[in-house]
N, C-alpha and C positions, 0 to 999 in steps of 0.2 A: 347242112352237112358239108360244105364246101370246105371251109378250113381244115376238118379234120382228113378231108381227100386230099386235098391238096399234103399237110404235110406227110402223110399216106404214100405218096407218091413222089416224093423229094427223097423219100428213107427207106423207097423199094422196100415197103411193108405190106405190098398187098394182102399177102395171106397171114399178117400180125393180126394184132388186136384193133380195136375201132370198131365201124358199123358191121363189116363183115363179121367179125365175132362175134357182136351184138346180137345180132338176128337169128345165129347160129346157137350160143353158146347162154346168153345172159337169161335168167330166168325169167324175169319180166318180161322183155320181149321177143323169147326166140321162138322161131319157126314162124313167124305172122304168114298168116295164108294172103294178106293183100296188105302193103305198104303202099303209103303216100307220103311223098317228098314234095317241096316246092322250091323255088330257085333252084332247080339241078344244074348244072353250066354245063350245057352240053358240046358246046367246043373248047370246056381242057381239056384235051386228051382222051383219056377213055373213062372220063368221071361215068359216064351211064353203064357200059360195060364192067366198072366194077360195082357197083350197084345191085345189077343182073347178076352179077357172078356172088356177091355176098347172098343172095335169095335161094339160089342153084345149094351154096353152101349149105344154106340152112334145111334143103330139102333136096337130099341126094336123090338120083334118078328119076327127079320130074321136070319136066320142063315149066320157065316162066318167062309171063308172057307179060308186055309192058304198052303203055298209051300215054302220050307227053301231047300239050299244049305249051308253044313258048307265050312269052309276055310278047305283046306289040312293041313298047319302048325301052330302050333296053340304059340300064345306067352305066355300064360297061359295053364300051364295044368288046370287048375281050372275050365277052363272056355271053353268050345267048341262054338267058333264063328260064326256066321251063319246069311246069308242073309235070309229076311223072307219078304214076301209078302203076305199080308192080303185082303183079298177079302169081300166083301157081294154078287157079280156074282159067281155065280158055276166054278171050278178051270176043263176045259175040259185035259188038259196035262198038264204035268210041267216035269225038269228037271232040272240037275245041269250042268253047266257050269265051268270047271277048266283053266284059265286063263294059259298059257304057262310064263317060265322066274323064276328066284327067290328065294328066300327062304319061302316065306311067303305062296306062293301058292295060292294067295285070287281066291277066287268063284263067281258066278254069278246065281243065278236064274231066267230061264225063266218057266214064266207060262200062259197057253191062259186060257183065261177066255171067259164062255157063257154070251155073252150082249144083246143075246136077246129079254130080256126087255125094252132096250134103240135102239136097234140097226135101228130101225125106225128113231129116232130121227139124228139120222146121214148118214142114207141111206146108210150105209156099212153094211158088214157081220156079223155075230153071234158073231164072235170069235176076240178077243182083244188080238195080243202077248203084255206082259210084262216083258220087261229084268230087274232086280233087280239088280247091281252091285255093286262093292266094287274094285274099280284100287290101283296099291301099292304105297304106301306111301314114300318106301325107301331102297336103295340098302346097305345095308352093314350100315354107320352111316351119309350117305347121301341120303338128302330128298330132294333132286333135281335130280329128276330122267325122266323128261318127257317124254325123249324119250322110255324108258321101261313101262311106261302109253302107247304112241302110241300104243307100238310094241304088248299090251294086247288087246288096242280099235283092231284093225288090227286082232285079231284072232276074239273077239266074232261078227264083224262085217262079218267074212267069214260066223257065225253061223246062222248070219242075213239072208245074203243071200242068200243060201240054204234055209233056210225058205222062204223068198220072193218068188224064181221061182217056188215052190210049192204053194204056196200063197200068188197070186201077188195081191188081194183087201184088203189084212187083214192089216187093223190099226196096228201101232205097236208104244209102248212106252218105251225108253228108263230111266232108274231113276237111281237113288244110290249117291254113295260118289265117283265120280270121284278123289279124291284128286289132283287136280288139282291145285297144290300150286303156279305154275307161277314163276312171279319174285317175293321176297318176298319183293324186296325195291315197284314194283311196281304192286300191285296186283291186279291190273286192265287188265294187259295184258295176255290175254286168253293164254295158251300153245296149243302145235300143235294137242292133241287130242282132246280137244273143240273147236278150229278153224276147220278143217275138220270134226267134227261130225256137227256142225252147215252149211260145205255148202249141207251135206244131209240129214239131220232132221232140221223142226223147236224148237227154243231152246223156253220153256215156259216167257223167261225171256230176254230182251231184253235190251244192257246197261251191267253195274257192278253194281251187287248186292253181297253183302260180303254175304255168308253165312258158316263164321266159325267166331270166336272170335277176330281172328288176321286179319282177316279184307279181306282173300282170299274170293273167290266165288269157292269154292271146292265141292259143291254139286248143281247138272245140273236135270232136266226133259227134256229131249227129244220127240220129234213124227212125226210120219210117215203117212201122210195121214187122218193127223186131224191137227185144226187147235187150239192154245188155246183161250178162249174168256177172261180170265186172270190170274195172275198169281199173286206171292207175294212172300216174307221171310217171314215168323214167329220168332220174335225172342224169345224164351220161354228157362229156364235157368235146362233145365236138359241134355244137354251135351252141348262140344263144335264144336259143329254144331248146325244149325239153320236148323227148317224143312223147304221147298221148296215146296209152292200148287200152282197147275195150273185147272183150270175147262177145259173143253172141250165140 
């Protein structure tokens, strides 16, 4: 969402149209009770505070609460990258997660969330894990890298399950920019870390659905012990990604 912040903020449109709208006002994805961003640039200016304030928007008189891991290496110095998860549930832990491999070092944020207020509604526990991720894009100047995506899914899934035997009722949801670019003649066929994450989480999204411009499906919802009631692409034109909602 950087570009569309940015010119957001060039045209003092805070309170115009873009994400804050978005969230607020667009059918498909308004009011989300928990968003996942990745790359947020948390030193231009107040890209996270409009963010927060687009969430606020969407849900007058609640407070929301948020958990960011930056990336280790950063391709901008300008810009400190950072996975960020936005809540309206009260945020009960959170941490960062550092991906093994790379140059790029990308990050992961998990955070549990207090659910409840809902957690009747699903006959599970209080607490909601959310993994927030960002897998690497590219090794050196090639972006066909999947099997170093695996060898990433493979460490934060160890993170998983150490969480599981600790807490083996708690829901848990997987999200971010798997980049998961595939074949790129044929970008329908899943790579091996969305093929095995899908035989042990349900994937919100069922089929090929592109959610980047060039027609990959590079961004996933995952879950563990919920089921979704549906799902969707958004195609909205402030990066090149499309957001990904699932209700549950």
């Amino acid at each position: 969402m950087g570009l569309g912040f940015r010119v957001h903020m060039q045209l003092g449109t805070w309170k115009g149209p873009g994400i804050a709208w978005s969230v607020r006002d667009d059918k498909a994805l308004r009011q989300p009770d928990v968003l996942g961003l990745q790359e947020v640039c948390l030193t231009a200016g107040a890209q996270l505070d409009y963010l927060v304030a687009a969430m606020q928007a969407a849900h007058p008189g609640r407070r929301v609460y948020h958990a960011e891991a930056t990336d280790g290496g950063q391709l901008d110095p300008k810009c400190s990258n950072a996975q960020v998860t936005l809540s309206v549930h009260p945020i009960l832990a959170s941490g960062r997660f550092e991906f093994p491999l790379l140059s790029w070092r990308n990050a992961a944020v998990w955070a549990d969330l207090d659910i409840g207020e809902v957690a009747a509604y699903w006959n599970t526990s209080r607490r909601l894990r959310v993994y927030n991720l960002h897998l690497i894009n590219r090794v050196g100047r090639s972006v066909q890298v999947p099997e170093a995506r695996w060898t990433q899914t493979q460490a934060l899934l160890a993170h998983y399950q150490a969480f599981r035997r600790s807490e083996p009722d708690t829901p848990v949801i997987w999200l971010g920019d798997f980049n998961a670019l595939g074949d790129v003649l044929h970008p329908w066929r899943k790579e091996r870390s969305i093929v095995e994450l899908s035989k042990l989480f349900k994937p919100s999204l069922d089929g090929y659905h592109p959610t980047h411009f060039l027609l990959q499906q590079t961004d996933w919802i995952f879950a563990d012990r919920m089921a979704p009631l549906r799902s969707r692409v958004v195609f909205l034109p402030y990066s090149d990604h499309f957001p990904v909602v699932a209700d549950y």
